[in-house]
N, C-alpha and C positions, 0 to 999 in steps of 0.2 A: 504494500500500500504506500509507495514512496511517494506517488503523488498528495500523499496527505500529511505530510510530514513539513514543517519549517525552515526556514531559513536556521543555519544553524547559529546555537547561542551565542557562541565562543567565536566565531566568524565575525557577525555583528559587530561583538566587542572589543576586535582587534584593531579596529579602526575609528572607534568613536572616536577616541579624547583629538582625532585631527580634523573633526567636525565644527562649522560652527556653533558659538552658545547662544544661538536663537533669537528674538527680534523686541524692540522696544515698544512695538502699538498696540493699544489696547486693543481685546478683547471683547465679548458681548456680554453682560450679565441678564440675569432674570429680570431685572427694570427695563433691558432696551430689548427686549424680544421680539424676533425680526417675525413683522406681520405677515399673511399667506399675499401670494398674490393674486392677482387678479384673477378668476377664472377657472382657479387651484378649490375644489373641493375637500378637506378635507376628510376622512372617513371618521365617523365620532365614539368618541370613549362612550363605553356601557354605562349606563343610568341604575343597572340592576346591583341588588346588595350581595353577589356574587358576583366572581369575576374569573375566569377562564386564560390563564398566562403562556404564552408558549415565549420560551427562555432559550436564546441562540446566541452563541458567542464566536468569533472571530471565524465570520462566515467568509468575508467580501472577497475569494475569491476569483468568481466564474468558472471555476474549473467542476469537472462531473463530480467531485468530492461534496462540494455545496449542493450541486444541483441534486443528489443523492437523498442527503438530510433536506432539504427544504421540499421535494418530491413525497419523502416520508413525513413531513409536515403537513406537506398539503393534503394526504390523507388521510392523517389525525384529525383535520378543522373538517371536513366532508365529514365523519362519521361524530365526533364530540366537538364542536366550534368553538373555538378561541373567541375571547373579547377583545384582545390587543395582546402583541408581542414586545419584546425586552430584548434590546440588540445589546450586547457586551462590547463594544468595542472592537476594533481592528476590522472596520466595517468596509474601507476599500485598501485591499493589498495593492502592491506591497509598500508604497508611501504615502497612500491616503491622494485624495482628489487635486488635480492642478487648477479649479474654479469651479461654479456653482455649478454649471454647467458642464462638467465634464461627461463624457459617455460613458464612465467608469461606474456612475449609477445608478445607467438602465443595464449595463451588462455584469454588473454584482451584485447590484440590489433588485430590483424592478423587477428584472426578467426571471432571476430564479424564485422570485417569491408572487410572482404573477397568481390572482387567486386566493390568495390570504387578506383578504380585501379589510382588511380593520388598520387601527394605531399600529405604529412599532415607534415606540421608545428609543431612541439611540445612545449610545453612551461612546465618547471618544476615547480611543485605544492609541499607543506607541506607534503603530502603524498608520494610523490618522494624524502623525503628527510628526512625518520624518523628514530630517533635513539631507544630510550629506548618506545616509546609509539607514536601507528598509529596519526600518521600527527603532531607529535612534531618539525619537522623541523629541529633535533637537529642531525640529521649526514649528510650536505652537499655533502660531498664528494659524497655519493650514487651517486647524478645525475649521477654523472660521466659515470656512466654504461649508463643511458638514452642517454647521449652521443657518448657512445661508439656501441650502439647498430643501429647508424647511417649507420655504415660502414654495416652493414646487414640484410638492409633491403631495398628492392624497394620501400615501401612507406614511413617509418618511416623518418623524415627530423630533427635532431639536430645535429648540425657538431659541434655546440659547443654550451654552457652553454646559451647564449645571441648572438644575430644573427640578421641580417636583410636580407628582400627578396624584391626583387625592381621588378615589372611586369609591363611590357612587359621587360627587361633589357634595351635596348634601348627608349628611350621619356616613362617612365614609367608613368603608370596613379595612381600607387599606390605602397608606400611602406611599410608593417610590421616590427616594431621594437619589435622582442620578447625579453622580460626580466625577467629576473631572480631578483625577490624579495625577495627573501627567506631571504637573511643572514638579512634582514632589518625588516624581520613580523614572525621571529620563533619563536614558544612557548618556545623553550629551545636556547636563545641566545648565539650564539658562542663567549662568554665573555671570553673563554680559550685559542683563536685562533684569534691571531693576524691577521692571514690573510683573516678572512672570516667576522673580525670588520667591526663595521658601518663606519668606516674612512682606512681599514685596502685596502691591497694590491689590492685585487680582486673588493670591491665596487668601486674603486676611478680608475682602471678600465676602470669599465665598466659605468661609469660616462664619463668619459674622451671619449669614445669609443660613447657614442651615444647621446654628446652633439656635436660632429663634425660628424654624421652621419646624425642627423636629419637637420643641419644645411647647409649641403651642399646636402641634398636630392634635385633631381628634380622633384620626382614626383607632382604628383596632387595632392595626395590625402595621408596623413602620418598618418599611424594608429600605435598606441601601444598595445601589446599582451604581458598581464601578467596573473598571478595564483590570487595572489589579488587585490582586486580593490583596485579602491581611494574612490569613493563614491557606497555608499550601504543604499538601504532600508531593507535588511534582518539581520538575525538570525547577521552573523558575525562585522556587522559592517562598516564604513567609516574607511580610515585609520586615524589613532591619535586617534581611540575609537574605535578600532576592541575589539569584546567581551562583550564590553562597560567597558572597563578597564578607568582609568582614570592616572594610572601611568605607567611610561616609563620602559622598551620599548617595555613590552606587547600591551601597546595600540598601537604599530604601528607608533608612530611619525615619528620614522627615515624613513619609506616609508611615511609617510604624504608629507614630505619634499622633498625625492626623486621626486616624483609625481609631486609637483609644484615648483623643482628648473627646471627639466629636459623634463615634455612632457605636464607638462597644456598649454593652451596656444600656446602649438606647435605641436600638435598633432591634426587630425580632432575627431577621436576619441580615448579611450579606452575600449580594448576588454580584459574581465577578465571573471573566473568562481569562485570556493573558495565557494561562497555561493550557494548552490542548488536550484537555482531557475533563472529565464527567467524576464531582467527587462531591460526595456529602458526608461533612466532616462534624465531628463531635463538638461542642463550644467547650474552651479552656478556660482555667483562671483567667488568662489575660484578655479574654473576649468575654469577660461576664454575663455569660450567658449567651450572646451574640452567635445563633448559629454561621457559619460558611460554605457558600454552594458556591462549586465551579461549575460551570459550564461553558467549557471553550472547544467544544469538540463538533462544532457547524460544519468544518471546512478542511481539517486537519487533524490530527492526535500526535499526541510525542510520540509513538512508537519505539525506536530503538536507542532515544536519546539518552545520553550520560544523565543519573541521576532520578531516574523514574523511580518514581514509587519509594519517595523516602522513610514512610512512615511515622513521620516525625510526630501525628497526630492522630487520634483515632478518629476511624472513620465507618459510616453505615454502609456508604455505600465507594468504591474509586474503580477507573476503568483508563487505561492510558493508552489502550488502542483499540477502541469503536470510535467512528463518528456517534454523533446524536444529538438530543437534546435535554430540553428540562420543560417539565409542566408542573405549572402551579395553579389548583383550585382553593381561591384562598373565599372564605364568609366570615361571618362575623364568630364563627367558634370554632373555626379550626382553619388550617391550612392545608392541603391533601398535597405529599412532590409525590412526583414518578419520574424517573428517569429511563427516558427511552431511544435505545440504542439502535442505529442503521446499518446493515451490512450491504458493504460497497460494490459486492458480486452481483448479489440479486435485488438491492433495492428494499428486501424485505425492513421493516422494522419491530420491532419488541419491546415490552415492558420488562427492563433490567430491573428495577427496585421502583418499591411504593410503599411513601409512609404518611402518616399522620401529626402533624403536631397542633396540640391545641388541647 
């Protein structure tokens, strides 16, 4: 299954530090959320006190690997229907979009998801944000376009950088707080650019922005959606040892921190991709309670990569070479995952694991 396998990690990282450190313009927040355009219908979030999630990470692709899993998605919503989908990150391989308009988002997104006709939530990945080398993370600003490519499309859902979505609106049973970790876990640190700093204009933010969002949420149920985890049994890493680096801020600290100043603890779960692979993980002292679900296995799996399967954490369920995905039927008393696996011969897919929590 070579075709579902990464760029490798150590390759990557052989060449950042001669990348540049990223750019000085601001960025979009939740206040300036870029409107639909003209003509652009969007498809609408469910009203109902149930909600049906189909959870896909680092799909973008176009290769038969995606088009597999989102095949096997499409006919999951034909027989039980999705309310809206939860895109992880790494949404166009392999350096994210060159403008709004690129055709990279009818033939990675659009076309293999044709027929899934609801939301999808996006969340921006390393890959959406590369400058000198795929998934360096070292030109921010890129998202922007992922942003912008809001305004035109029915399904496509980023109004801005980091967002939240509260369902039903009214007595919500649940709400996503998608994040942008990037400027805190890039291979090429925006150390040039004061405003993309681990303390700079835009992190403190968006610190600000969803430490008063989660705190005054009503919902039942408060999930966080980012590109990298906090906790990992794979190839990438927990954060404070993504890679298995051991100095800063390669290893990630600065999101270590993020993680358990702002959603451990206050979050029911986190939902991330980053690492290609399918993994529901036990919650640790240091995630007080905070469950962790990977799901980056859309388009790719670690397969034979150095490092798989470290078991540094206990887990319900991990898989590091199926494609697939994650569903969640979250109400107001429980949350139901399944995780459902794709074989890339036959197209077939299957229910690997299904639990309850609530």
């Amino acid at each position: 299954m070579g075709e579902a396998h990464g760029i490798g990690r150590r390759d990557l990282l052989a060449g950042a530090a001669a990348a540049a450190a990223g750019v000085t313009l601001v960025g979009l927040s939740p206040a300036q959320a870029v409107p639909v355009a003209e003509g652009v219908r969007k498809f609408a979030f469910p009203t109902t006190d149930s909600v049906r999630v189909l959870v896909t990470g680092d799909a973008g692709t176009g290769t038969r690997t995606q088009w597999a899993v989102a095949d096997a998605a499409r006919e999951y919503h034909r027989r039980t229907p999705f309310s809206l989908a939860l895109g992880l990150g790494d949404n166009i391989y392999e350096t994210g979009p060159n403008s709004a308009t690129d055709p990279q988002f009818a033939s990675k997104f659009e076309d293999p998801n044709a027929g899934m006709d609801f939301p999808w939530a996006m969340v921006l990945g390393n890959h959406d944000t590369s400058s000198v080398l795929p998934g360096d993370g070292g030109w921010l600003l890129r998202g922007n376009h992922e942003v912008e490519y809001h305004a035109n499309s029915a399904r496509w859902w980023m109004p801005s950088r980091y967002y939240s979505v509260r369902l039903p609106e009214q007595n919500p049973v649940v709400e996503f707080f998608v994040l942008d970790v990037n400027p805190l876990a890039a291979y090429v640190p925006p150390l040039l650019s004061p405003y993309w700093a681990v303390d700079g204009e835009y992190m403190n933010a968006q610190r600000a922005w969803l430490d008063d969002a989660i705190t005054n949420s009503p919902a039942t149920w408060k999930i966080a959606c980012t590109h990298q985890p906090y906790l990992n049994n794979g190839p990438h890493g927990d954060a404070g040892r993504y890679e298995g680096f051991t100095f800063e801020p390669l290893n990630g600290i600065h999101a270590k921190r993020f993680f358990e100043e702002y959603v451990t603890g206050r979050c029911h779960f986190i939902l991330s991709g980053h690492d290609h692979s399918l993994q529901v993980l036990e919650p640790t002292p240091e995630s007080k309670g905070t469950r962790q679900i990977i799901s980056g296995a859309a388009a790719k799996t670690v397969g034979n990569e150095p490092g798989t399967a470290s078991g540094a954490h206990p887990a319900l369920f991990e898989s590091y070479h199926q494609l697939g995905f994650t569903v969640l039927d979250v109400s107001a008393s429980a949350v139901e995952l399944r995780v459902v696996t794709v074989d890339l011969a036959s197209g077939a897919h299957s229910e690997a694991f299904h639990r309850r929590f609530g």
